[in-house]
C-alpha positions, 0 to 999 in steps of 0.5 A: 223882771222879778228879782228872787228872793234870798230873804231866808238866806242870811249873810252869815250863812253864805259867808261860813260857806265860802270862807269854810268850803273855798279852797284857794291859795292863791295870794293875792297881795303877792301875785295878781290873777290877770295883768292886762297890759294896753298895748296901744291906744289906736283903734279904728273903732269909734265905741261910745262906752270906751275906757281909753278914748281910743284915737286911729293914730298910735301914741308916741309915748307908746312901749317900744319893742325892746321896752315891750320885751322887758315888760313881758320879761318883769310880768313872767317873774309875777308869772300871772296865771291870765296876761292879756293884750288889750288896747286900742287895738292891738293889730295896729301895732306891727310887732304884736305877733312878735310880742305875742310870740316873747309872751308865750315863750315865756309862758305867759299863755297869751289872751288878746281883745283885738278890734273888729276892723279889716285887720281883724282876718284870717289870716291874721287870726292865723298868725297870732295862732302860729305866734301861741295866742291861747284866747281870742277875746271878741267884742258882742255888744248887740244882737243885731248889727243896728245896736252892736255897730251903734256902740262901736259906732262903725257900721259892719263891726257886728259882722266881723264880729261873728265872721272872727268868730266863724273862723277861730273856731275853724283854726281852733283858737279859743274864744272868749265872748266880752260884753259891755253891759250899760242902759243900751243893751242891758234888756237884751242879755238873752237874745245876745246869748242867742247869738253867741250860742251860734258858736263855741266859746270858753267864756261870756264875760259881761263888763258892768259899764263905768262911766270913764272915759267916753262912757257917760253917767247916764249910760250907766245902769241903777242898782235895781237893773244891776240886780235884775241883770244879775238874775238873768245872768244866774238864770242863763248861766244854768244852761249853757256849756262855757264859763259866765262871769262878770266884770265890775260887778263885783256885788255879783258874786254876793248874789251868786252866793245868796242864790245857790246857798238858797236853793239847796244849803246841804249841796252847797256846803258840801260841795262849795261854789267854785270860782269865786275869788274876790278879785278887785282893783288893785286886789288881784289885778293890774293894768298896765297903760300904753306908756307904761303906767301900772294902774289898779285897773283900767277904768281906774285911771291912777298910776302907782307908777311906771314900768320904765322906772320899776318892777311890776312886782314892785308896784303890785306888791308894795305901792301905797295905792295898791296896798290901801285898795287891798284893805277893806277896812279902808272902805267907806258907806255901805260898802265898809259896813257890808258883811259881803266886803271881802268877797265883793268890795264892791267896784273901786273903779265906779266909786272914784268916777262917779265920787272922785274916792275910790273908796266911797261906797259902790251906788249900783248895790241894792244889798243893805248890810244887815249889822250895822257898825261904827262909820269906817274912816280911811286910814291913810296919811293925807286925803289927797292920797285916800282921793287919788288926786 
């Protein structure tokens, strides 16, 4: 596929347009858009991709009830505007209608990524409904049961898949479309949307593979198949009635402002490119583990610390982990030198999997920053903490 090109497009154009036209206050440093909490590491599934390495048993280890409440309790004084349950699965935890039930009283509008296994029904659909679950978020991986069941490497997950989705929009319970983007699928972009089209959904998020976890390196795609989805991404994204986004992709969003500043300058500047907040780990968003450690995301698997041992507030706003990733003059390479840095930043979680430093500069980047500065060095107090080791 040919990438467009945005060569008449200079940085400095799209960078007077978003810091000029983006109207955001929220604050970033002070309170994340999503916390994520894993609320168990069981699954049934067996995914090639997964983050977590996912086992059928739960984990001792796992939050309690009682510490699971006090959790929900600590993230409703963040008061996050997205808080979802993700695992493993979270159907393998008995009190999970529960616990969605605690969040949503607190008003914390509850999202779940639940498993397409036999626990994923009707009627349990129904219950989590009745408990205030406010978003279904559903695994598409394939477009046909042979690739999506060989990612979850269960035969008949593709099926349930579309059959959860058949009947949360019969109860009318929002859903949300996850697509996990590697080698296997990322020429299969359009004929996925294919399928999702057969439904209604609020949002189709892609995320970008890390190679962590089970995920393997070879797995992972290259810069210029990184930049050829993300012309398929755009293209598609023009014609369809729910949001498109990416995960770990963060260079995505130097490409939708490219684009659109391209096509047609006086509307964009008037009118500015909406949703575009420059989310990163640590940077707006955090991860909490099923024992309970605060991570910067999860595909990036350093603690902060525990929330059996401190606030989530705490750990956001004031851990040196957390604080250094928030820096961006603290990146290396490419990425410090980027004129896209504090929009994009490029993924932290891939720089330390593939380089062990999460500030090491981004390989999956086609972008070449056009003024190139001094050598960025890392200011922390010792490099086992700019490692994260």
């Amino acid at each position: 596929m040919h990438i467009p090109p945005v060569t008449a497009v200079t940085a400095q154009e799209c960078l007077l347009f978003y810091l000029g036209r983006m109207k955001n206050n929220f604050d970033l440093n002070q309170t994340p858009l999503v916390v994520i909490w894993e609320v168990t590491r069981a699954c049934d599934l067996a995914c090639f991709h997964c983050r977590a390495s996912a086992q059928p048993n739960r984990n001792p280890q796992e939050l309690s009830t009682v510490e699971a409440k006090k959790l929900i309790d600590d993230v409703a004084e963040l008061n996050p505007p997205i808080f979802i349950f993700t695992g493993g699965d979270p159907l393998k935890r008995p009190d999970i209608y529960e616990l969605v039930k605690y969040a949503a009283d607190k008003y914390l509008h509850p999202a779940m990524t639940p498993s397409a296994t036999p626990l994923l029904n009707f009627d349990s659909l129904m219950g989590l409904k009745r408990a205030g679950l406010r978003r279904l978020a559903l695994s598409l991986d394939g477009p046909t049961p042979e690739t999506h069941d060989s990612f979850r490497g269960v035969s008949g997950s593709f099926d349930r898949t579309l059959q959860a989705m058949f009947w949360a929009n019969a109860i009318g319970l929002p859903v949300q479309i996850n697509t996990t983007v590697s080698r296997r699928n990322i020429h299969d972009l359009e004929k996925i949307l294919a399928v999702v089209r057969n439904f209604r959904i609020v949002m189709w998020s892609l995320f970008f593979m890390v190679p962590t976890g089970r995920a393997e390196a070879e797995d992972m795609p290259s810069a210029y198949e990184f930049e050829n989805a993300f012309a398929t991404i755009y293209r598609l994204a023009q014609d369809v009635p729910f949001k498109v986004k990416t995960t770990e992709a963060q260079h995505y969003r130097r490409y939708l402002l490219q684009h659109r500043v391209a096509e047609n300058r006086e509307r964009a500047m008037e009118n500015g490119v909406p949703g575009i907040l420059p989310i990163n780990e640590g940077k707006g968003f955090m991860f909490i583990s099923h024992a309970g450690e605060v991570q910067p995301s999860g595909f990036l698997p350093v603690s902060a610390g525990n929330v059996r041992e401190a606030s989530v507030q705490e750990i956001y706003r004031d851990s040196e982990i957390f604080r250094q990733l928030r820096d961006t003059s603290n990146l290396l390479g490419k990425c410090g030198e980027c004129e896209f840095r504090e929009i994009c930043g490029g993924s932290r979680a891939r720089a330390y999997a593939l380089s062990g430093n999460a500030f090491s500069e981004d390989p999956t980047c086609l972008y070449s920053p056009r003024a190139k500065t001094h050598s960025r060095t890392l200011r922390c107090t010792n490099e086992r903490q700019c490692r994260f080791k």
